[in-house]
C-alpha positions in Angstrom: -126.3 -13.0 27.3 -126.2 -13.3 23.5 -128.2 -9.9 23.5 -125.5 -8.4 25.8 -123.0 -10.0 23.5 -124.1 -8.4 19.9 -125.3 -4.6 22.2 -121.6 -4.8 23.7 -119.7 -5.9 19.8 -121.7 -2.7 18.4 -120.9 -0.4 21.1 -116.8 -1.2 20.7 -116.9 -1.4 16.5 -118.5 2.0 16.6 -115.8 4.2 19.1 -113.7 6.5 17.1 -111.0 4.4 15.9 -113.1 1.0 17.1 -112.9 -0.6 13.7 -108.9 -0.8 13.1 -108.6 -1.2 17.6 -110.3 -4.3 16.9 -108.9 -5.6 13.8 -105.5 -4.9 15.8 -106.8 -6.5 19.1 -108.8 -9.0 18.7 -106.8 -10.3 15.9 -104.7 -11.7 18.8 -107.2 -12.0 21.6 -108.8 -15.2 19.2 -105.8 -17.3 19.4 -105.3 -17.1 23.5 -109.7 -17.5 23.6 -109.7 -20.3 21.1 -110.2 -22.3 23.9 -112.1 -20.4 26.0 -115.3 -18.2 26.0 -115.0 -16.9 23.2 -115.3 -19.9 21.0 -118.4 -21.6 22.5 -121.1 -21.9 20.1 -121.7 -19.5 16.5 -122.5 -16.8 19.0 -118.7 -15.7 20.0 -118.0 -12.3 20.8 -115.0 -12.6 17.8 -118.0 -13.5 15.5 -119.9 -10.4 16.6 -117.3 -8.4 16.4 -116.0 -9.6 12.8 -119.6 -8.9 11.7 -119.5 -5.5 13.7 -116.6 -4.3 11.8 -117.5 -5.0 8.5 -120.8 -3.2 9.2 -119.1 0.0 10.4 -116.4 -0.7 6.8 -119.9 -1.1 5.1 -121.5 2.3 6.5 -118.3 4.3 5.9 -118.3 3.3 2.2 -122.0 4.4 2.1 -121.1 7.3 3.5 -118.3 8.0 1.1 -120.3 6.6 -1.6 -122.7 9.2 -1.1 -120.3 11.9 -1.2 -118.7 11.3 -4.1 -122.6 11.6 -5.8 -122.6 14.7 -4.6 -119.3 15.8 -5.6 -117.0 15.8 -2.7 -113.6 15.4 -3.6 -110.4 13.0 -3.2 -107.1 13.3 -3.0 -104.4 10.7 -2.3 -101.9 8.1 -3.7 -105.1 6.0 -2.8 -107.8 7.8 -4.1 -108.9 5.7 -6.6 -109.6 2.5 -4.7 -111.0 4.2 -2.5 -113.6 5.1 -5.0 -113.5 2.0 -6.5 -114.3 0.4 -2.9 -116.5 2.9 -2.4 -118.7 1.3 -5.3 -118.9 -1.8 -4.4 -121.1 -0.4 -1.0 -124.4 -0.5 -2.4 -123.2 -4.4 -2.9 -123.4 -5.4 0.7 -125.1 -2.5 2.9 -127.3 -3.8 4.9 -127.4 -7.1 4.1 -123.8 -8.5 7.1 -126.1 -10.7 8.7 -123.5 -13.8 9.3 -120.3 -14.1 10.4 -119.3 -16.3 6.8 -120.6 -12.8 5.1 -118.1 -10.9 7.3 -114.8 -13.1 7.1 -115.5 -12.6 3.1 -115.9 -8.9 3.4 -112.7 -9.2 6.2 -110.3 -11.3 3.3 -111.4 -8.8 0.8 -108.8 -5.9 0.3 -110.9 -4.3 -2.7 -113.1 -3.2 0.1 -110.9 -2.7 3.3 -110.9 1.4 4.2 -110.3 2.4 7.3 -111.7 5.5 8.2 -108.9 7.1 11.1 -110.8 11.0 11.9 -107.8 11.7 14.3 -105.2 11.5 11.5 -108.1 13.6 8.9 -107.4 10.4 6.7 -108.6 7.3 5.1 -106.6 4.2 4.9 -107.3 2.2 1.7 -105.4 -1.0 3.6 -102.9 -2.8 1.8 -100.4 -4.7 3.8 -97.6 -4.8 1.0 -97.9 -1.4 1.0 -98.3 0.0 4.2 -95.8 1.7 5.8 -97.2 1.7 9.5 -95.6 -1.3 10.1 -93.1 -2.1 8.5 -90.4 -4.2 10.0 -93.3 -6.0 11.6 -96.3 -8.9 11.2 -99.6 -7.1 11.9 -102.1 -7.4 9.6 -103.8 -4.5 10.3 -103.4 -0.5 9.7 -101.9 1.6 12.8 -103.4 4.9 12.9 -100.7 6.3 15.7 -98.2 5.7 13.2 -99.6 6.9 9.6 -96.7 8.2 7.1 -97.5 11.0 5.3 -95.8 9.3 1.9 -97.9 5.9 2.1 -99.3 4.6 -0.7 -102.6 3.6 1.5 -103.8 7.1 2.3 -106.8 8.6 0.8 -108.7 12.6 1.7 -111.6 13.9 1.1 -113.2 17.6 1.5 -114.3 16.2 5.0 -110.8 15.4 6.0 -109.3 18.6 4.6 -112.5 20.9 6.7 -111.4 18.8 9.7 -107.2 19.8 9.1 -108.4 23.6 9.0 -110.7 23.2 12.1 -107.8 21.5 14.2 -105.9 23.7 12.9 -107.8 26.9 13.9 -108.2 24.8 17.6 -104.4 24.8 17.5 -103.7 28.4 16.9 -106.3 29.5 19.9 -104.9 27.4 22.3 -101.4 28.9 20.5 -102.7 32.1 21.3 -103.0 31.6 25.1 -101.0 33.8 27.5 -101.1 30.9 29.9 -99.1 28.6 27.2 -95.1 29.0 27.2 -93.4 30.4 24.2 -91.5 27.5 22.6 -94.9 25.2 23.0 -97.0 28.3 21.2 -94.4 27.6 18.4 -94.7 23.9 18.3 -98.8 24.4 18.1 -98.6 27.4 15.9 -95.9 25.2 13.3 -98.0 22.3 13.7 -101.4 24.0 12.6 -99.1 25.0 10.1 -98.4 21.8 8.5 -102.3 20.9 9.1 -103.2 23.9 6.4 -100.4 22.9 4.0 -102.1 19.6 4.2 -105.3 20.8 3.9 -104.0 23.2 0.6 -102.3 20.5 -1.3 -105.7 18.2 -1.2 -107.7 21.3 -2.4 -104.8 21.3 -5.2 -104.3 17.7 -5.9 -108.1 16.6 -5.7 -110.2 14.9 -8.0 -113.7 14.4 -8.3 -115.4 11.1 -9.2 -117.4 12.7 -12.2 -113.8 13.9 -13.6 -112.5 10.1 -13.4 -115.4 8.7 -15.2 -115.7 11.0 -17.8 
C-alpha cells in the first residue's frame, strides 16, 4: 500500500498542471481527512504529495536553471525571481526525501514557481500580489484565471516558441472550410494576440549573463 501510495502521489504531481491542482486541492482535502485516512501514520498520501510537489518545483527550477546557462531568455514583471529562484535549485535537487524538507520548500516563497504550459507562462507565486484571486482566500495560483498585468508572471524563449506554435495550430484550424466565419475570426484574433505576446517577450527579454554583468 505505501508503495501504491508514493507510485500514485508521483503520477498526480507530474500531470500537466498537477503541481498548482494539488496545491489548490489538497490544500482543502487535509482538513476534511485530518481525521481520516489520510493522517494515519508519516506515510499519508498529503505527505507524499507535499513531497511530490516540491520535487516537480525542484525539477522545473533545474530545468530553468539550465536554460538560463545556456542563454535562454526571460521576460516578465517577474523575471528576476524567477532567476533568483532558479538559483537556489542546485540547493535542494535531489535531495526532498522527507516531508519536514517539503513543508520548508512549501513555506518558502523565494522558491515557489509554478510552471502553467497551457497559459505559455511561469508564475513566480506571491499571494499579495497575485491577481488570480483576488477577492478571495486561496493560497495558491489559478492558472484558468492568469491576468496578463500580474506582477507574478514570468516567460522564457520556451514559452514564447510555445505562443507561435499555438498560434500557428490556431490559424489552421482558422483556416478550415468546415469552421463558420465569425469563429475563424475569433481563432484568427486570438492567434493574433498569441504572436503579439510572443513579440513583446522577444523585445522585452533579458538574459541572465546581461543581469550579472
Amino acid at each position: 500500500m505505501a508503495r501504491f501510495r508514493r507510485s500514485l502521489a508521483w503520477h498526480i504531481a507530474r500531470r500537466p498542471g498537477g503541481p498548482v491542482a494539488l496545491v489548490i486541492r489538497y490544500g482543502h482535502m487535509r482538513t476534511a481527512l485530518s481525521a481520516g485516512y489520510a493522517a494515519r501514520g508519516r506515510g499519508g498520501i498529503h505527505e507524499l504529495l507535499d513531497i511530490e510537489i516540491v520535487r516537480v518545483t525542484a525539477d522545473t527550477l533545474t530545468t530553468f536553471h539550465d536554460d538560463l546557462a545556456a542563454g535562454t531568455g526571460i521576460s516578465g514583471p517577474a523575471a528576476w525571481r524567477a532567476i533568483h529562484a532558479a538559483a537556489q535549485a542546485p540547493t535542494f535537487a535531489g535531495t526532498i526525501r522527507t516531508h519536514r524538507q517539503a513543508q520548508d520548500l512549501l513555506g518558502d516563497p523565494a522558491v515557489t514557481v509554478h510552471d502553467t504550459p497551457h497559459s505559455f507562462l511561469m508564475c513566480v507565486y506571491n499571494r499579495d500580489r497575485a491577481l488570480c484571486h483576488r477577492l478571495d482566500i486561496a493560497d495558491a495560483p489559478s492558472p484558468d484565471r492568469c491576468w496578463p498585468s500580474c506582477a507574478n508572471i514570468a516567460r522564457s524563449d520556451r514559452h514564447a516558441d510555445e505562443l507561435l506554435q499555438h498560434a500557428r495550430a490556431l490559424d489552421k484550424h482558422a483556416a478550415l472550410e468546415a469552421v463558420p466565419g465569425p469563429l475563424a475570426d475569433r481563432l484568427a484574433q486570438h492567434a493574433g494576440r498569441l504572436r503579439d505576446v510572443a513579440d513583446r517577450h522577444k523585445h522585452d527579454r533579458v538574459h541572465f549573463q546581461e543581469l550579472t554583468s
